[in-house]
Structures are given as structure tokens and as C-alpha cells.
C-alpha positions in Angstrom: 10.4 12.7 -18.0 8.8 16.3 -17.1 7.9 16.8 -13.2 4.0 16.5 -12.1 1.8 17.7 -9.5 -2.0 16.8 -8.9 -4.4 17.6 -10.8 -6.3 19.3 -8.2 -7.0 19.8 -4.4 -8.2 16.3 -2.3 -9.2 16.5 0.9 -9.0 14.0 4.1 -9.6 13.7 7.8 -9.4 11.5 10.3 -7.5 10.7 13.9 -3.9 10.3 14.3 -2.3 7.1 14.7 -0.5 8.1 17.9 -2.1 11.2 19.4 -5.5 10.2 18.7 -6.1 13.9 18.0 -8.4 14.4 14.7 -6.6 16.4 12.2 -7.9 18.0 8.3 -5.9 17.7 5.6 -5.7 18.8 1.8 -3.3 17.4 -0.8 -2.6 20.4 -3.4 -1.1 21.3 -6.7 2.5 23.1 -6.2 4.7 25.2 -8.6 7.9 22.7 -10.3 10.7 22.1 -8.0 8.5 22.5 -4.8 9.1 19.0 -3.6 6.5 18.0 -0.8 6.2 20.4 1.5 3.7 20.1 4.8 2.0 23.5 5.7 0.9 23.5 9.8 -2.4 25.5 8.9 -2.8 26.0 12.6 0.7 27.7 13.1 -0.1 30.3 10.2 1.0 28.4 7.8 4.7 27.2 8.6 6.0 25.0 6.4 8.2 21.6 6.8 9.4 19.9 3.4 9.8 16.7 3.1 13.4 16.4 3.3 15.5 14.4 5.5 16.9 17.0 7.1 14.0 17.3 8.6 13.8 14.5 10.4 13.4 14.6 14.0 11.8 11.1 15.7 11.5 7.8 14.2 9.7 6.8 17.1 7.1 4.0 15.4 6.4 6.6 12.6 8.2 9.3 10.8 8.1 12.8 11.9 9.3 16.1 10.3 10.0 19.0 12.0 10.9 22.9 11.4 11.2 25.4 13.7 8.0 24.5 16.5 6.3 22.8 13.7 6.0 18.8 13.5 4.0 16.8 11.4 4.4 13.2 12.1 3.3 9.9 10.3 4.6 11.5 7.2 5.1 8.1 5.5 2.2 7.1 4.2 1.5 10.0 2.3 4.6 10.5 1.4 4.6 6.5 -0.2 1.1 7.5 -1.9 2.5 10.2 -3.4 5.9 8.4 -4.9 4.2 5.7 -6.1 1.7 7.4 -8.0 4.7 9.4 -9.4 3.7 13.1 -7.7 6.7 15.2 -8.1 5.5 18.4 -6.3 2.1 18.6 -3.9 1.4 20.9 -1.0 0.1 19.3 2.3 -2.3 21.5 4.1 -2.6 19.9 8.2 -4.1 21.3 11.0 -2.7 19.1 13.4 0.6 17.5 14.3 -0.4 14.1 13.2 -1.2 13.1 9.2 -4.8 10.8 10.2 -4.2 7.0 9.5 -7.0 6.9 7.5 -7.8 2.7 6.9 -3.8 2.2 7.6 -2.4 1.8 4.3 -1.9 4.7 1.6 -4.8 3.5 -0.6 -7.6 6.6 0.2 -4.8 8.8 -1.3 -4.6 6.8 -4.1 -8.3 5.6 -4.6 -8.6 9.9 -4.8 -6.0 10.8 -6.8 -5.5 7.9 -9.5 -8.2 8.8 -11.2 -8.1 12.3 -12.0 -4.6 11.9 -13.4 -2.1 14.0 -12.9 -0.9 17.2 -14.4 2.4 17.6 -16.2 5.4 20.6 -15.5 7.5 22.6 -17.5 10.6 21.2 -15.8 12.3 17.7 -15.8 12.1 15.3 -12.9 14.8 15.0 -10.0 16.6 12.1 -9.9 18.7 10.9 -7.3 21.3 8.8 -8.2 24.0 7.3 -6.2 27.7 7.3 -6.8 28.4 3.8 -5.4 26.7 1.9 -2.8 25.5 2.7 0.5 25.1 0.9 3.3 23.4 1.4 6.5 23.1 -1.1 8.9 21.8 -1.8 13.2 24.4 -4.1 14.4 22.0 -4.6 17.6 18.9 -6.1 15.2 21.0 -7.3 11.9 19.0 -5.1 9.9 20.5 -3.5 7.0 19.4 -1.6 4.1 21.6 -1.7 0.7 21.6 0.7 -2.2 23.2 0.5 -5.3 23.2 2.7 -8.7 20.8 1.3 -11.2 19.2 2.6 -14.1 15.9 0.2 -13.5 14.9 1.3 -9.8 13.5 -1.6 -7.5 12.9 -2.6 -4.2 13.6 -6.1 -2.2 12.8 -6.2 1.4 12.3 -8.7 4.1 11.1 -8.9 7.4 11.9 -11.6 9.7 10.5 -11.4 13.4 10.8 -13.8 16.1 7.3 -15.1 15.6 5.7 -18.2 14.6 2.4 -16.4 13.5 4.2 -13.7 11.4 6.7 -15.5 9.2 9.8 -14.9 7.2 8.4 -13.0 4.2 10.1 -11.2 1.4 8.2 -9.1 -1.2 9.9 -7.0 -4.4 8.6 -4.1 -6.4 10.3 -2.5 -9.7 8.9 -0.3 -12.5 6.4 -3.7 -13.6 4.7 -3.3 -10.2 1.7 -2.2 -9.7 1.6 0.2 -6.6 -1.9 1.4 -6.3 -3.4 -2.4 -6.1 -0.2 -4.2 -4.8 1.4 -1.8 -2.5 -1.3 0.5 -1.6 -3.4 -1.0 0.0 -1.1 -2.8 2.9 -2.0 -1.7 6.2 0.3 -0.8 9.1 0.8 -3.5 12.2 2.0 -4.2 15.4 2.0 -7.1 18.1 -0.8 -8.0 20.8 2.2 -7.6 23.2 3.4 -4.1 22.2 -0.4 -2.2 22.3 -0.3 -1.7 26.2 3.6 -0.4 26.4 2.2 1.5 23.2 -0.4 3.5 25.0 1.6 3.4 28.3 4.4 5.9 25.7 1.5 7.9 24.6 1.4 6.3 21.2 -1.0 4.3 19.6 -4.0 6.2 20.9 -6.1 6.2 17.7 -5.5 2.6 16.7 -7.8 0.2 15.9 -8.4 -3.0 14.1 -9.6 -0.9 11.1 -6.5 0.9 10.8 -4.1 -1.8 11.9 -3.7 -5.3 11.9 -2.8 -7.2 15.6 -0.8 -10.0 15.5 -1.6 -12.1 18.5 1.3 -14.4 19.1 -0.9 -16.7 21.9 -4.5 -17.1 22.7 -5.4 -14.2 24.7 -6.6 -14.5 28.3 -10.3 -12.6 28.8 -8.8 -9.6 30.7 -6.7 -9.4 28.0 -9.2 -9.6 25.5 -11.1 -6.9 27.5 -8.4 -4.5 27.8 -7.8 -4.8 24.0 -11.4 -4.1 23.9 -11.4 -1.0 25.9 -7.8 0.0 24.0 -9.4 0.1 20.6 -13.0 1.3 21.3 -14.5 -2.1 20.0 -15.8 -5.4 21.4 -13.8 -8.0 20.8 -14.4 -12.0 21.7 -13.7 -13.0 25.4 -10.9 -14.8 23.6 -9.0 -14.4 20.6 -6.7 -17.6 19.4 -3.5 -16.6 17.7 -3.4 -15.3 14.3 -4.2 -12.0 12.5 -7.0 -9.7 14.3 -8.1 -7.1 12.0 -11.1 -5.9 10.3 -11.3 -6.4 7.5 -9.3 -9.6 6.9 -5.8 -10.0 5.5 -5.5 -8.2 2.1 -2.6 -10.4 0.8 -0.8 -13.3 2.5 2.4 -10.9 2.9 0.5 -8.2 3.5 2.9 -6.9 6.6 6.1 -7.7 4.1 4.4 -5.1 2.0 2.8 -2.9 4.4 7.3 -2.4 5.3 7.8 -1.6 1.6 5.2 0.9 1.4 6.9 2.7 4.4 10.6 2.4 3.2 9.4 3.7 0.0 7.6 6.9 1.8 11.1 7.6 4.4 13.3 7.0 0.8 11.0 9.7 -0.9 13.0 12.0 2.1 16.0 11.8 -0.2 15.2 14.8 -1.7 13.6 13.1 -5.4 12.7 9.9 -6.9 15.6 7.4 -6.8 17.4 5.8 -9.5 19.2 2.6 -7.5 18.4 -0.7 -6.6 17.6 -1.1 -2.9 17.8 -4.5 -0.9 16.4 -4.1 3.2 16.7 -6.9 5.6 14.3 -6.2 8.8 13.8 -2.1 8.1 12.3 0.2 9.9 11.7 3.9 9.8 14.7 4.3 11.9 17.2 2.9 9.3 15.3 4.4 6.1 15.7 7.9 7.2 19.4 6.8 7.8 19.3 5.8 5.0 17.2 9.0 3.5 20.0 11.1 5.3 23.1 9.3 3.6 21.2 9.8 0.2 20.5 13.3 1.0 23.4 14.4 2.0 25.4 13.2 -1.5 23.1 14.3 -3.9 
């Protein structure tokens, strides 16, 4: 199989997840063997690939760094562009933050999928592990697993203490349909986490149209009203437990694959496309760059 690279430019904007700050980007063709590599528009054009090396805070999102340029919330984008099968691309930003768009990677993909994309004179990297790795959080009991394989998949499952968000495990291999299955899955996060969120300076541009809120108890009305004033949106005067977003769940898992979207965006930080089988147990993008790293640093 010969590398690829889009077909053309695409262009996107929108606030940043944690900074709130509204950033333009364009996706663009790149020359074979390019990889991904972020161009900071605003710093006169430094560039950060998208390598694990480059890695420099996993704090709730992925962010590269070179030099005095970042770009974080890499992982969407990065998971978009895997799972359409996008060797090389150039990611034009003119801000420190990729915009979370609706939360998922599906406006990359609803753009891109249909113009195709256009072959390279050069044959696709593969990474392929010598034996397995293992990288694990003693603290949480999370663990991610990888193992050679010449059929590449992905089994992952998340497991919070939380009797709205249940046990779920979800699995993708060459069969699965990314664009409708995996795509699509929004990011999330607890009714309890949003204030310490914004308190850390994170979480400033989130919404219930780019995230979905799992509230774990009824909310009180001053709670409800803060959430209001947090997210820009009137909300009830109380909320029961359950999912809030906007729109409604997308797939009963939807968080369980919302995870594998992400691990499969930090993984792309290996440097290639990977040829293994990987199991997770309660990832995050802490452990996938770990992982990322380990991969990186054997191939």
C-alpha cells in the first residue's frame, strides 16, 4: 500500500476546547514521508510534527510542542486523519488550540471523505512491534496492551465509578467503519469536574454542543445556574441525572467510543500507522502517549 495525502486544502474554525480562544485552521496536501506536521501560522510558520516526542502536557487533551510553539487538542485531528487513512497532511493554526468543532472528529471527516484522497509515489510506514508492550497506572489500574499482529484492531474499556456511565467496552479492526462508527463520538466529562475545570483554566469553550455532561445526581438550581452561566446556555432550574447534551446521545456507548477515537489519535503519535493489536483498560491521553513514546522510541 502506497502513502496518501488529501486531495486538497479544507478549512475549519472554531473556539478551543480549553482556552476558549477562536483559532483558523487548514488541513493541506504534503510531499511523501511528511507525516503530520502542525504549522503555528501566527509564529511565522514554526512547525511541530506529530510525533511523540513532541509531547509536552496530557493535561485533559494532547498537546505538542517545539521550540515556543504548542498546539494542543491534537487528538481529534490526528484520529480523523488515521482513520480515514491520511499518511501525510499539513495543519495550518493560528492559534495554540485545534477548535473542538461539534466534539468528535466527524467535520474533518464529513469534509474530507468525499473528495477521496490522493495516492504517493512511496509506500506506507508501518510500525510494527517486536513483542509486546505494556504500559500501565498502578494508581487507576489502567493499562494499555500491544501486541504484533498482522490484522490491526483496537479493544478498549472504560469503567468509572458511576452508576449513570456504565462499564462499556467497544472494539474496532479493519471491518469497522470509522467515519459513521467512530467519528462521530463526542468528547465528555462529569457535572462534578466543569467547575475545578474552569477554576484550572480549562474547559472555557465547552458546551453541551461540543461535549456531553454526565450528571451523576439531580442538580440543585444554583447549580443548574452556574452550569448555565459556564456554558453560555440556559439550562432547566434542574437537571435529573443522566446524559446532558445537545444533541442527544449518538450511540448507547458513545463515551466508550468517544475513548477509542482519542487513543487512536495519541497512537497515530507513534510515528506511522500501526500493525498490532491493542487491548486498553480505563485509557487516557496520559497513558496513550506513553504508550505513543514506547512505540516511538523502538521503531
Amino acid at each position: 500500500m502506497n502513502q496518501r495525502t488529501l486531495s486538497k486544502e479544507y478549512p475549519f474554525e472554531g473556539k478551543g476546547l480549553h482556552t476558549g480562544k477562536h483559532s483558523r485552521v487548514l488541513l493541506r496536501p504534503a510531499p511523501a514521508s511528511t507525516g503530520i506536521v502542525f504549522v503555528r501560522t501566527d509564529l511565522g510558520g514554526a512547525q511541530v510534527s506529530a510525533v511523540a516526542a513532541n509531547v509536552v502536557s496530557t493535561r485533559r487533551s494532547t498537546m505538542l510542542g517545539s521550540g515556543s510553539a504548542k498546539v494542543g487538542t491534537v487528538e481529534h485531528v490526528l484520529s480523523a486523519l488515521t482513520g480515514l487513512g491520511v499518511d501525510n497532511a499539513y495543519i495550518d493554526i493560528d492559534s495554540s488550540e485545534m477548535p473542538i468543532l461539534d466534539g468528535s472528529a466527524a467535520p474533518y471527516v464529513a469534509a474530507i471523505a468525499p473528495d477521496g484522497l490522493s495516492e504517493q509515489d512511496a509506500p506506507r510506514v508501518w510500525v510494527e512491534v517486536p513483542g509486546e508492550i505494556l504500559v500501565r497506572r498502578e494508581k487507576s489500574g489502567a493499562w494499555i496492551k500491544i501486541t504484533p499482529s498482522d490484522e490491526p484492531s483496537v479493544e478498549l474499556t472504560i469503567d468509572f465509578p458511576s452508576k449513570v456511565l456504565v462499564k462499556q467496552t467497544v472494539r474496532c479492526d479493519a471491518s469497522t467503519d470509522y467515519a459513521s462508527q467512530i467519528a462521530p463520538c463526542r468528547t465528555f466529562c462529569f457535572l462534578h469536574e466543569v467547575l475545578p475545570l474552569l477554576c484550572l483554566g480549562l474547559a472555557k469553550g465547552g458546551d453541551i454542543g461540543n461535549a456531553i455532561v454526565i450528571v451523576e445526581k439531580p442538580m440543585k438550581r444554583w447549580q443548574a445556574r452556574l452550569m448555565s452561566k459556564a456554558i453560555g446556555k440556559s439550562l432547566p432550574g434542574k437537571l435529573s441525572e443522566g446524559f446532558l447534551c445537545d444533541p442527544p446521545l449518538r450511540f448507547p456507548d458513545e463515551c466508550a467510543r468517544h475513548k477509542l477515537l482519542d487513543l487512536l489519535g495519541d497512537l497515530r503519535l507513534c510515528g506511522g500507522f500501526l500493525k498490532a493489536r491493542v487491548e486498553a483498560y480505563k485509557p487516557g491521553h496520559a497513558l496513550n502517549t506513553r504508550a505513543a513514546k514506547e512505540l516511538f522510541s523502538k521503531f
